[in-house]
C-alpha positions as CSV (number, residue, x, y, z in Angstrom):
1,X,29.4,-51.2,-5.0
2,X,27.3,-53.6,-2.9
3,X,24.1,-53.7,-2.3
4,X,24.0,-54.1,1.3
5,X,25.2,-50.4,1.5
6,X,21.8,-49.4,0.5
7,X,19.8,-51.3,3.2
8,X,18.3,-49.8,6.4
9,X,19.3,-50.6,9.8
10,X,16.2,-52.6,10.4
11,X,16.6,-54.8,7.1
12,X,20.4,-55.7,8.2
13,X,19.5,-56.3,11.4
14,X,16.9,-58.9,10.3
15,X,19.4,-60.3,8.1
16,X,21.8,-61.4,10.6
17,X,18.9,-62.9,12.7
18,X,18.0,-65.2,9.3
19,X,21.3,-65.1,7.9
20,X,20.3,-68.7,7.1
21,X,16.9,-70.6,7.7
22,X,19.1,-73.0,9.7
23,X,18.4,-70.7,13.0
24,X,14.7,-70.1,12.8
25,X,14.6,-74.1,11.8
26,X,16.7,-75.2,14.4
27,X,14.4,-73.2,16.9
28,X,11.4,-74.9,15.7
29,X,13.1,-78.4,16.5
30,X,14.5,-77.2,19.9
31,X,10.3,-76.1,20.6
32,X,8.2,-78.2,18.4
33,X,6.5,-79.7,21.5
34,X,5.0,-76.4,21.9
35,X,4.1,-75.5,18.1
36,X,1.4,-77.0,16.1
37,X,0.8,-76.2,12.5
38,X,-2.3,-73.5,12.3
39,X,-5.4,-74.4,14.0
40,X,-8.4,-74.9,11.9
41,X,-11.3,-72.7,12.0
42,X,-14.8,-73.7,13.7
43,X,-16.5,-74.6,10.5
44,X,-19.6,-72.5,11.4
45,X,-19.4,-69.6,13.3
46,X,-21.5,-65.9,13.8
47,X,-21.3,-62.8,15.1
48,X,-24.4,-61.1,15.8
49,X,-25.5,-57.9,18.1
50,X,-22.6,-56.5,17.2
51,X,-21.5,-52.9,15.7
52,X,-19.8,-54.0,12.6
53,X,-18.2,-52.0,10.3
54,X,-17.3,-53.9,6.8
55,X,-15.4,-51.3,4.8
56,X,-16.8,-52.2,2.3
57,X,-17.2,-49.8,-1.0
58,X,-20.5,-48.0,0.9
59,X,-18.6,-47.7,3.9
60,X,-21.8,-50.2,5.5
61,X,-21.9,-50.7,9.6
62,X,-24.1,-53.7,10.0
63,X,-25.1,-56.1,13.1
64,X,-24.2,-59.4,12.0
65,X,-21.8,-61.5,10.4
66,X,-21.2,-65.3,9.5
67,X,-18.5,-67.7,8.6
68,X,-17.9,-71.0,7.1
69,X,-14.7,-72.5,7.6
70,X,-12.0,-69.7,7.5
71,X,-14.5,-67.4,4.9
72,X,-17.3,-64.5,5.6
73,X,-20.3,-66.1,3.9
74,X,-22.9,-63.0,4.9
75,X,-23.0,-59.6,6.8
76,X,-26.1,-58.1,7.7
77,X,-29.0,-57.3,10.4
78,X,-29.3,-60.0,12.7
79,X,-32.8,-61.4,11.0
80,X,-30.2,-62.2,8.0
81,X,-28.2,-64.3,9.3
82,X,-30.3,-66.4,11.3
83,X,-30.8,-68.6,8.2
84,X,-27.2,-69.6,8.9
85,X,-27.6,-70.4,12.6
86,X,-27.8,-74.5,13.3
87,X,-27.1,-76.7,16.1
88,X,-23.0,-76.7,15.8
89,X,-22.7,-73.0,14.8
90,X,-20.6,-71.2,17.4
91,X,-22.3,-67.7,18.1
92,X,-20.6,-64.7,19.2
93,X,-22.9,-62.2,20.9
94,X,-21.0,-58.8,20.8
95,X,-23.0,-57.3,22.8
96,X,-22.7,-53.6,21.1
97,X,-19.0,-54.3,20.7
98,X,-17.5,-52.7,17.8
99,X,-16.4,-55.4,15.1
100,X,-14.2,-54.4,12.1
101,X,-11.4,-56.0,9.4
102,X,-8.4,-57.2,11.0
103,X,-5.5,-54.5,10.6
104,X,-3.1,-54.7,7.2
105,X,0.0,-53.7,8.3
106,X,1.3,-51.1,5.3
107,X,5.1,-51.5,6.5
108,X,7.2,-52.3,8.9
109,X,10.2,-55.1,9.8
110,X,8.5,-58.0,11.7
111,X,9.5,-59.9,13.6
112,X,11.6,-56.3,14.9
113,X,9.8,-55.5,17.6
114,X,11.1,-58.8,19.4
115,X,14.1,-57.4,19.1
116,X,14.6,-56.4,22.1
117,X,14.8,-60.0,23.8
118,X,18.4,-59.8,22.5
119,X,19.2,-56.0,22.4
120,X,19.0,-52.9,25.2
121,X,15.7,-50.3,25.1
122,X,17.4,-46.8,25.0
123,X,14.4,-45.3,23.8
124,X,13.0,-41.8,24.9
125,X,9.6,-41.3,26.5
126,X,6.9,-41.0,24.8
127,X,8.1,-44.8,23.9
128,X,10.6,-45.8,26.7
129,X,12.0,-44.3,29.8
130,X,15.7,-42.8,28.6
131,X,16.5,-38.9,29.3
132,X,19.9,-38.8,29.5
133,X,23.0,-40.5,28.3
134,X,23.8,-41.7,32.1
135,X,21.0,-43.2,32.1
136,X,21.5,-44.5,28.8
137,X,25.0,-46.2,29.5
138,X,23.4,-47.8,32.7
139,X,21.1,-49.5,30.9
140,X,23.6,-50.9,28.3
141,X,25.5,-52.1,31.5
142,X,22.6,-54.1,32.5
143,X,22.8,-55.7,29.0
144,X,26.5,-56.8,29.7
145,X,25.3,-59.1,32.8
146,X,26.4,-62.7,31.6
147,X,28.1,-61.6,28.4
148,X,31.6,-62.5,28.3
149,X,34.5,-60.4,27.0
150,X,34.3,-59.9,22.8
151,X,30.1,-60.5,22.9
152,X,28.8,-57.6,21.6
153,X,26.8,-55.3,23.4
154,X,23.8,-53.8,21.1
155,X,21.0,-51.2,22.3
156,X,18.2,-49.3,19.8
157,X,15.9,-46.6,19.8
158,X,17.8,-43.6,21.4
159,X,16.6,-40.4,20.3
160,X,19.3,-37.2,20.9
161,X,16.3,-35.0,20.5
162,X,15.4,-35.8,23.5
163,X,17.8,-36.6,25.8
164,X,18.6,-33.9,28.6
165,X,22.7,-33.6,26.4
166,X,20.0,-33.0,23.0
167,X,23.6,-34.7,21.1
168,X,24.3,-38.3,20.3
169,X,26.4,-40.2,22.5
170,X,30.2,-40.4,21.8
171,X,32.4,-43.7,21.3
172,X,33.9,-42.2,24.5
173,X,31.1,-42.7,26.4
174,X,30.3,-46.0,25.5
175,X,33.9,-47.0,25.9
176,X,32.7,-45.9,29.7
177,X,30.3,-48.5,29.6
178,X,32.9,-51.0,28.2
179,X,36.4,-51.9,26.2
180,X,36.6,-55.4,26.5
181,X,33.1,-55.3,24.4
182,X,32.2,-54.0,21.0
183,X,29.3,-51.7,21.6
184,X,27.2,-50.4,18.4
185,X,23.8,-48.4,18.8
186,X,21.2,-47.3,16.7
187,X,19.0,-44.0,16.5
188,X,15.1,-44.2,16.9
189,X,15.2,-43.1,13.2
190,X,17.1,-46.5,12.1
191,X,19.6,-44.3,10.1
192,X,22.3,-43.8,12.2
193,X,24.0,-45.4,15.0
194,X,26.9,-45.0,17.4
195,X,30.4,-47.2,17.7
196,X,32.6,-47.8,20.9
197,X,36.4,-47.8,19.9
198,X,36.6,-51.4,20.1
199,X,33.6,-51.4,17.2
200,X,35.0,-48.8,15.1
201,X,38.5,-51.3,15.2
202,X,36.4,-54.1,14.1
203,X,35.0,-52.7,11.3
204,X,38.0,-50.9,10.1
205,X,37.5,-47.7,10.4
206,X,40.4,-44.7,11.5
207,X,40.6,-41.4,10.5
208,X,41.4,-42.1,6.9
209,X,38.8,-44.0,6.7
210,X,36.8,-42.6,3.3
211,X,33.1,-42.0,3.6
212,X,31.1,-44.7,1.6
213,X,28.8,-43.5,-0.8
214,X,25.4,-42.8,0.8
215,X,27.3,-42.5,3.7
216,X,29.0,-40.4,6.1
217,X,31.6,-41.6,9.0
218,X,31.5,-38.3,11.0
219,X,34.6,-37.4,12.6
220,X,35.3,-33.8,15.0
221,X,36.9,-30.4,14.3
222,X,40.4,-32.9,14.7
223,X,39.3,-35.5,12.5
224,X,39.3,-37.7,15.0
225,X,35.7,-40.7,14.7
226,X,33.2,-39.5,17.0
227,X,31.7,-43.0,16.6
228,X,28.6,-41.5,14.8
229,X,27.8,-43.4,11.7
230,X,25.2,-42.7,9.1
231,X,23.2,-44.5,6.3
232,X,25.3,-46.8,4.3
233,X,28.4,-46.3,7.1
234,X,26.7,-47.8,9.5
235,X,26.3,-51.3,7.7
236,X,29.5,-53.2,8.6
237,X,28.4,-52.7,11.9
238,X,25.3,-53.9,11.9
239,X,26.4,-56.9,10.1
240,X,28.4,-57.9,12.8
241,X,26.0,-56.5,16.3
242,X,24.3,-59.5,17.0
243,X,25.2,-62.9,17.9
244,X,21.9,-64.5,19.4
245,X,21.0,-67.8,19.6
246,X,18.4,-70.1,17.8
247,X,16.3,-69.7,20.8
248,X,16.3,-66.3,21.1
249,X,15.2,-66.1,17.2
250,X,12.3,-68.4,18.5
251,X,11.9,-66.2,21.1
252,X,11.6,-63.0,18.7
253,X,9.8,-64.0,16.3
254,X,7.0,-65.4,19.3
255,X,7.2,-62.2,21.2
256,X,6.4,-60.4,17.6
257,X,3.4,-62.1,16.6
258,X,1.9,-61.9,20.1
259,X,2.6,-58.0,20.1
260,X,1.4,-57.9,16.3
261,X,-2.3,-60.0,18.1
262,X,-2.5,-57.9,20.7
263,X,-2.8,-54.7,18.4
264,X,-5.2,-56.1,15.8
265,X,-2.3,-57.1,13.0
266,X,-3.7,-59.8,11.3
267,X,-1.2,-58.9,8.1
268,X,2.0,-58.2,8.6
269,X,4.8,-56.7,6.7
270,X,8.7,-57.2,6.7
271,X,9.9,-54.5,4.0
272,X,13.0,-55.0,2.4
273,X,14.3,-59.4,2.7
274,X,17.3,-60.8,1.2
275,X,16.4,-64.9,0.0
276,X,17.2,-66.4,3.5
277,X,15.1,-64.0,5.6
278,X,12.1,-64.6,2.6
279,X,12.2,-68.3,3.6
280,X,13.0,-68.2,7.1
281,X,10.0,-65.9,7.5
282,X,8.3,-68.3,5.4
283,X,9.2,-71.3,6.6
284,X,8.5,-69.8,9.7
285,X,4.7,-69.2,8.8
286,X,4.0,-72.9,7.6
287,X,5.5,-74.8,10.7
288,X,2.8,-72.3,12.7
289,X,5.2,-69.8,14.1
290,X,3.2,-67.1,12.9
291,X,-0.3,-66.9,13.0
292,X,-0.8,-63.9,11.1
293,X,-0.6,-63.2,7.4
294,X,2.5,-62.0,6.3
295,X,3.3,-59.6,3.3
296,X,7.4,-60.0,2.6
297,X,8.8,-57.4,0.4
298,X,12.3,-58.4,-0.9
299,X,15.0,-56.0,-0.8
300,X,18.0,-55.4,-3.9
301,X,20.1,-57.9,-2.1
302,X,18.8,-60.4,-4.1
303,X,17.7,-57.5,-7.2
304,X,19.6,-59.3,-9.7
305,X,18.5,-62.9,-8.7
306,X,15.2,-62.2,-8.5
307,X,15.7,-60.3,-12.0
308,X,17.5,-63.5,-13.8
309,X,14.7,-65.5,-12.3
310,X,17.1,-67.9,-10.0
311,X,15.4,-66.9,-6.7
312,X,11.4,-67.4,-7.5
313,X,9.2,-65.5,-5.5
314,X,6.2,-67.3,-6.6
315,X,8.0,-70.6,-4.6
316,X,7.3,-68.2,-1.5
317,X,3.5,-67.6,-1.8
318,X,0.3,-69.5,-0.2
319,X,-2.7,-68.3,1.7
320,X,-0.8,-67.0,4.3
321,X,2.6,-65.5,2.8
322,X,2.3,-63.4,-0.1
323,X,5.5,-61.6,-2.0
324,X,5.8,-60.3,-4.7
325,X,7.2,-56.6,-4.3
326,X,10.8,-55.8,-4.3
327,X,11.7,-52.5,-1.6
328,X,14.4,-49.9,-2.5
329,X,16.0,-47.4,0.1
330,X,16.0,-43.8,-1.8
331,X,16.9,-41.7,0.8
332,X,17.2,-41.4,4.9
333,X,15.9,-40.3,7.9
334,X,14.4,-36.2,9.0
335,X,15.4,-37.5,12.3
336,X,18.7,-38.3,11.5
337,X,19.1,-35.2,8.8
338,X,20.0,-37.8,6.0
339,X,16.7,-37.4,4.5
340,X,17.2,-35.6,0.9
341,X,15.2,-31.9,0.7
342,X,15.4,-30.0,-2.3
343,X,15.5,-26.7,0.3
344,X,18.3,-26.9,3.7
345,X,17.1,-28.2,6.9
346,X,15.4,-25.9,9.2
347,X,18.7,-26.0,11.2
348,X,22.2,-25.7,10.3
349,X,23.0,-29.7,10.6
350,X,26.6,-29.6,12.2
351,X,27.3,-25.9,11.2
352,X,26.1,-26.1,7.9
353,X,23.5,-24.2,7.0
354,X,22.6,-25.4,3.4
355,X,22.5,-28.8,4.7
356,X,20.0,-30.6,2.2
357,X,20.8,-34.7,3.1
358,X,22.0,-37.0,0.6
359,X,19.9,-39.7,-1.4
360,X,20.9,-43.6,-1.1
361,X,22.3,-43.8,-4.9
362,X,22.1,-41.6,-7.9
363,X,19.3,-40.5,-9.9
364,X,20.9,-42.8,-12.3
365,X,21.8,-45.8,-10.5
366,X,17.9,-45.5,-9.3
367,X,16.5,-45.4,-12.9
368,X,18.4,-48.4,-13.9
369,X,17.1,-50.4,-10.6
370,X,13.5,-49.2,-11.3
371,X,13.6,-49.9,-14.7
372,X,14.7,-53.5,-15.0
373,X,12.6,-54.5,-12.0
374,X,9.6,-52.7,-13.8
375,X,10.0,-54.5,-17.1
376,X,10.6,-57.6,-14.8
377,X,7.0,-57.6,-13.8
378,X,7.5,-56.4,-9.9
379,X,5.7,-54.4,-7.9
380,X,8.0,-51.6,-6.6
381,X,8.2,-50.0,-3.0
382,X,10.6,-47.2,-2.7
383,X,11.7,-45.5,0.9
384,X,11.1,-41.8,0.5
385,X,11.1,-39.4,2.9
386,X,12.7,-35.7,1.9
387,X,11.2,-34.3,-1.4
388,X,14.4,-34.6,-3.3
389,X,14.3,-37.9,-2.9
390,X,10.6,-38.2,-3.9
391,X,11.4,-36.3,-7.3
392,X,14.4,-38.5,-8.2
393,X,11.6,-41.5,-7.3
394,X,9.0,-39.9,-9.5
395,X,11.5,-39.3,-12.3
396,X,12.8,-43.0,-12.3
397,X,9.4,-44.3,-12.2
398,X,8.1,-42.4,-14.7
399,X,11.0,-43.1,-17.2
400,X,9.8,-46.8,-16.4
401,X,6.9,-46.5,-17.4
402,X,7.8,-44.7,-20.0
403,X,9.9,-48.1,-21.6
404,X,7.6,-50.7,-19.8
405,X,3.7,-49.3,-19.5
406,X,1.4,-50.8,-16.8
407,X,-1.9,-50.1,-16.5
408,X,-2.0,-50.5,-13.3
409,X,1.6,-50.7,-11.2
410,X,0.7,-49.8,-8.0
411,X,4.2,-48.7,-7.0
412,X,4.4,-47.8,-3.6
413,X,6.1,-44.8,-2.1
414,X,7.2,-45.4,1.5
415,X,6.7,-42.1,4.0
416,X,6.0,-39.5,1.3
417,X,6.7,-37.5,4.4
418,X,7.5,-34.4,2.9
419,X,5.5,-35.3,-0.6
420,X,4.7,-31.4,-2.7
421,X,1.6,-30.9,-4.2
422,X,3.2,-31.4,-7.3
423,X,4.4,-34.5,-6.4
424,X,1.1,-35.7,-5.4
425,X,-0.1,-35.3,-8.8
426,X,2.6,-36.9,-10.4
427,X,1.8,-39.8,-8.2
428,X,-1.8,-39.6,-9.4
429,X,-1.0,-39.4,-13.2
430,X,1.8,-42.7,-12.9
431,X,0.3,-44.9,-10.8
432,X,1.9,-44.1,-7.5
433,X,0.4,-44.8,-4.3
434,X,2.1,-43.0,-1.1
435,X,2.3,-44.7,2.3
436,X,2.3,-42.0,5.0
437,X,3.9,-42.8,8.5
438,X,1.4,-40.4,10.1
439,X,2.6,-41.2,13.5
440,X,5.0,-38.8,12.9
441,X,3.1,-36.3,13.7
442,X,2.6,-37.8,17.4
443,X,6.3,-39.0,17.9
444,X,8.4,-36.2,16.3
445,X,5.9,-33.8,15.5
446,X,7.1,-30.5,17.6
447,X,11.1,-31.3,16.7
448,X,10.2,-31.3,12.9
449,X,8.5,-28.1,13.5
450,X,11.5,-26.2,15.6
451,X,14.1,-28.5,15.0
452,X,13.9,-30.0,11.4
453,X,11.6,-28.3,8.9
454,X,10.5,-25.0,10.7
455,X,6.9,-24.3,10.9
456,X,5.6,-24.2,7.2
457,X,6.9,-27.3,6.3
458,X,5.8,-29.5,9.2
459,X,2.3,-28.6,8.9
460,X,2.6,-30.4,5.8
461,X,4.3,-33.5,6.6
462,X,2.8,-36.9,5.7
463,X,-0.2,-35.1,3.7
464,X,-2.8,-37.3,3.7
465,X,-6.1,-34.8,3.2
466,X,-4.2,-33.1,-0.1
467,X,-3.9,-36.3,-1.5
468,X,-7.2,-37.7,-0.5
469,X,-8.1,-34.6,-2.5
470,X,-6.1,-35.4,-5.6
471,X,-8.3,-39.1,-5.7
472,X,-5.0,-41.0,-4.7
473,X,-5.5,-44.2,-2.8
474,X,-3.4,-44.5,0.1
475,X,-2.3,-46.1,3.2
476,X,-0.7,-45.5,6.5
477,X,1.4,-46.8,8.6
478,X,4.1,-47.3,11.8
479,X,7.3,-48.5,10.5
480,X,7.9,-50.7,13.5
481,X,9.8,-51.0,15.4
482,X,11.0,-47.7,14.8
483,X,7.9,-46.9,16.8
484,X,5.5,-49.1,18.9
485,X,3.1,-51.3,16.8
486,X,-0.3,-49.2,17.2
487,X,-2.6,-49.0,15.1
488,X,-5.0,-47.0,17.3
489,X,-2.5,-44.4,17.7
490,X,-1.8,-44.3,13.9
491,X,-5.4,-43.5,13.2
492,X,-5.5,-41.0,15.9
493,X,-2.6,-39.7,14.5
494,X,-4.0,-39.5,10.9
495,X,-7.4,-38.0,12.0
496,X,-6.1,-35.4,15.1
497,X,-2.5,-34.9,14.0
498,X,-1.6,-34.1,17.5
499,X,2.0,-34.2,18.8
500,X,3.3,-35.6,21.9
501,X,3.6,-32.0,23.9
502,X,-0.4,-32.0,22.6
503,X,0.0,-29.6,19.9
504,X,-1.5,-29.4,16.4
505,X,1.4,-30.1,13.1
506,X,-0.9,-29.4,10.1
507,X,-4.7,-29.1,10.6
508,X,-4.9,-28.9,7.3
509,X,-4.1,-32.7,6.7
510,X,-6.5,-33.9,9.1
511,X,-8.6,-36.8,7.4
512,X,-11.8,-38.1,9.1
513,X,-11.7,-41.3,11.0
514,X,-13.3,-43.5,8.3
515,X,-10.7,-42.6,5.9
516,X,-7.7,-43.5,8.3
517,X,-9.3,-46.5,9.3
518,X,-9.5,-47.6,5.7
519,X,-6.2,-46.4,5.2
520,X,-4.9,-49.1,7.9
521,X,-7.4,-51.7,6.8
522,X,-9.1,-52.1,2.6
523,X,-7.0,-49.6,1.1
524,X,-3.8,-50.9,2.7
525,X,-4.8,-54.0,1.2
526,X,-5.6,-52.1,-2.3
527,X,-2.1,-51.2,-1.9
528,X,-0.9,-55.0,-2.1
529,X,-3.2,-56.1,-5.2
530,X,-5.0,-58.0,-1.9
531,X,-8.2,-56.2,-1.6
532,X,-10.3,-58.9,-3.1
533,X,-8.8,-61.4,0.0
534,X,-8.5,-59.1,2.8
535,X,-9.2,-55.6,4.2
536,X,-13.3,-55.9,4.5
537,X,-16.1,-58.0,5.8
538,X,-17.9,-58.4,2.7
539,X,-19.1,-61.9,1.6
540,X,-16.1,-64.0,-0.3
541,X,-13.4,-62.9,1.7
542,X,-11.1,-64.5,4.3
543,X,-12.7,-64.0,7.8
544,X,-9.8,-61.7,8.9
545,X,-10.9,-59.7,11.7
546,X,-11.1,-57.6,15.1
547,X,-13.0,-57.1,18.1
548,X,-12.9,-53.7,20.2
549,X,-13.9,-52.4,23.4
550,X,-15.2,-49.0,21.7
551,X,-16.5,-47.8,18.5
552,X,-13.5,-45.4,16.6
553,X,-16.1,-43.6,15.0
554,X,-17.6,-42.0,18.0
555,X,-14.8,-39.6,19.2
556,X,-11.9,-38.7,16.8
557,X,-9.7,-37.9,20.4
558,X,-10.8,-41.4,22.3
559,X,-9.7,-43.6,19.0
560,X,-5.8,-44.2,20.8
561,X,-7.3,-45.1,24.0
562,X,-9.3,-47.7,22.1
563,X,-8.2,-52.2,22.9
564,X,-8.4,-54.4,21.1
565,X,-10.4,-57.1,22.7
566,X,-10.4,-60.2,20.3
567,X,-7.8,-61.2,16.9
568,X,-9.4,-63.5,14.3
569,X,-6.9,-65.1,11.2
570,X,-9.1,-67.1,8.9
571,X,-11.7,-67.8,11.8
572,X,-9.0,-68.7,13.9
573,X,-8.8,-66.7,17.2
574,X,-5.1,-65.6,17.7
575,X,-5.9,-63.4,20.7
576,X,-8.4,-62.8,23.4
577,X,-7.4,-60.1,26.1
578,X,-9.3,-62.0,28.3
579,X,-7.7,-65.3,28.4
């Protein structure tokens, strides 16, 4: 079977934009008058009168800070630091504002939310504007100005949750929009998409098409396609949906970083890389595309080169790029009812009423993947959402360990959305660390409570407190673009676990707001054996950091209102909302 099968939307995506590091080099040239390799930091430089929170082991909020060069050299009142005040010292008065570690982005696809300088919007408010399919199709035709027959036409984000029809769009009604262009779209959830005719031909499917493993091409009560593809299905299509140009990867990957600035990012993650999107992201960082740090997790596209040693991931690593994890895809999306639960879905999914989802690959296959990368010396992340999935993750990781003991692995569980008490102890007693996307709670919190896992469940979705409880060390995060890049929401999320229509999913799992801040800052960076680098102003450590125009500790319900005013990389400012 290939491996691509197993990949998520987002990763193949990404894989056609660096099929090859010719585009994002190419780009470069065609712009190099207006990129420079990295600016260098002032090599003095202070922050004082500020409110400064270091997250450091005490949790300590002091008033001052200094740097040398692109390093914090002291924190403290602001009588400690005038020792390393001079004459060519630039000093930052803060004036009360709130200083604190630049964000460490847990997971998500950069550069994907630039996507959409080559592909339609379609999503739903909260996010975007789309309630309906009209409306829908009529902004896929605004996409078609320019594009001549045989382009194809792409969109993401729509959510059939909540659009006015509460269904997905037919190939029928994208054939509406057009024939002469193969049209493929994908759901918020990144799972599933949906195929004109002229797609479906392209990728060779009819009605005797057979379902691919982890994979379903859903047809109707005549066995006719609908044009609804899910999981592995989906793949050929997303292989072929975009045809951009070199520019428009420059374009991307600019419009990423500055989005990734403006929200505080100053590491960020692209989960899941085959080698040519590893070095076009990398060769992307030293020719000073990309300001920010970047974390690149590979994905098993390249499993069995990276195992045989022929691709070297320590040939990709500097003081700006760091990889050396390997992502795996266990399971789907509660959105798009392909996540694996041991118990049905809260709703019959199509009729069916023991509906359960379907993992990625096998408990076997699994065990075998985790277990040679393992003993290969990676650090693992694995994509798991239902609990079914999370017990065949826990079982394979702990059969690992088992044949290949680590002291210390670190693996990391993507989502844990649906993660048992059980489970959470399991994780505790291997070495597992969960990553919660605790946004969920905002964006799709009231549908996973009448729609998706009925009341008792939801409440427990993404549960941080229980495993704060159990002494796990964890992180959270956004999964962009499947959502907006936000870190203020996501700890707003975390600490109020308030949904969209303003209603409470789980009080129970409510953490305070120092614990989700350290969950987006030193303990994502824990996460990523990077902690003694990044994630806190403490002495020794890369000056990596953020300005804001309130303090998050003052009111839990404020904290998504909250800007960031000011980006720092090294020393280096990256953004300034004021310029």
């Amino acid at each position: 079977m290939e491996l691509k099968r197993y990949l998520g939307w987002t990763t193949v995506v990404l894989k056609i934009i660096f099929s090859t590091t010719i585009a994002i080099l190419l780009a470069v040239a065609l712009t190099l008058y207006t990129v420079s390799r990295k600016e260098m930091p002032p090599v003095s430089q202070v922050f004082t009168n500020g409110n400064i929170i270091t997250m450091d082991s005490d949790n300590s909020v002091v008033q001052a800070i200094a740097l040398q060069n692109d390093k914090i050299i002291a924190a403290g009142s602001n009588e400690d630091i005038q020792e390393y005040i001079s004459k060519d010292t630039l000093v930052h008065n803060l004036q009360g504002k709130t200083l604190m570690p630049g964000i460490v982005d847990a997971h998500s696809h950069f550069p994907g939310v630039g996507m959409f300088v080559a592909t339609a919007d379609l999503s739903s408010p909260p996010v975007g504007s789309i309630s309906n399919i009209a409306e829908l199709q009529a902004r896929l035709r605004e996409r078609l100005q320019g594009k001549s027959a045989g382009k194809w036409l792409t969109g993401l984000g729509y959510d059939d949750t909540l659009l006015t029809e509460h269904r997905h769009p037919t190939k029928e009604e994208l054939d509406a929009v057009s024939t002469e262009h193969p049209i493929f779209i994908t759901h918020v959830s990144g799972h599933v998409g949906v195929a004109n005719s002229l797609a479906l031909e392209i990728a060779g499917y009819d009605h005797s098409t057979p379902d691919p493993e982890g994979g379903h091409i859903v047809r109707d009560d005549k066995g006719e396609l609908t044009g609804l593809l899910e999981e592995t299905a989906a793949a050929p299509l997303t292989l072929k949906m975009l045809d951009i140009s070199p520019m428009q990867v420059y374009e991307m990957i600019r419009e990423a970083a500055q989005i990734y600035a403006a929200a505080g990012v100053t590491t960020a993650q692209s989960g899941g890389l085959d080698g040519s999107m590893l070095k076009g992201l990398y060769y992307g960082s030293e020719l000073g595309l990309i300001p920010q740090r970047l974390e690149l997790w590979s994905s098993l596209l390249i499993g069995e080169e990276l195992i045989s040693g022929e691709f070297n991931l320590d040939d990709y690593n500097n003081d700006y790029v760091h990889s050396r994890t390997v992502k795996i895809i266990a399971d789907g999306s509660i959105q798009g009812f392909t996540s694996f639960l041991s118990h049905p879905y809260h709703t019959p999914f199509r009729g069916d009423k023991n509906h359960q989802g379907y993992p990625t690959m096998s408990r076997e296959k699994l065990t075998q993947w985790v277990s040679r990368l393992h003993k290969a010396g990676f650090q693992l992340a694995i994509h798991g959402n239902g609990d079914a999935a999370i017990d065949d993750i826990i079982y394979a990781f702990e059969q690992a360990q088992q044949r290949h003991p680590n002291d210390d692995p670190r693996l990391i569980l993507i989502h844990s959305q649906m993660a048992r008490e059980d489970q959470l102890e399991d994780m505790k007693r291997l070495g597992i660390s969960p990553s919660f996307f605790s946004a969920h709670t905002y964006y799709w919190g009231d549908r996973h409570r009448d729609i998706f896992m009925g009341p008792e469940r939801a409440q427990r979705m993404s549960p941080a407190f229980s495993a704060q409880q159990k002494g796990l060390r964890f992180s959270v995060h956004l999964d962009s673009p499947v959502v907006p890049m936000d870190p203020m929401l996501l700890v707003w999320s975390t600490v109020n676990r308030i949904s969209s229509s303003g209603k409470v999913i789980g009080a129970e799992q409510r953490i305070d707001t120092m614990s989700a801040l350290r969950a987006v800052t030193i303990d994502a960076a824990w996460q990523i054996f990077q902690e003694h680098r990044i994630g806190s102003l403490e002495p020794g450590k890369l000056a990596d950091l953020i300005v804001l125009d309130a303090d998050p500790l003052q009111d839990p319900l404020s904290i998504k209102d909250i800007k960031v005013v000011q980006t720092y990389v090294g020393g280096v400012k990256i953004f300034d909302r004021h310029q």
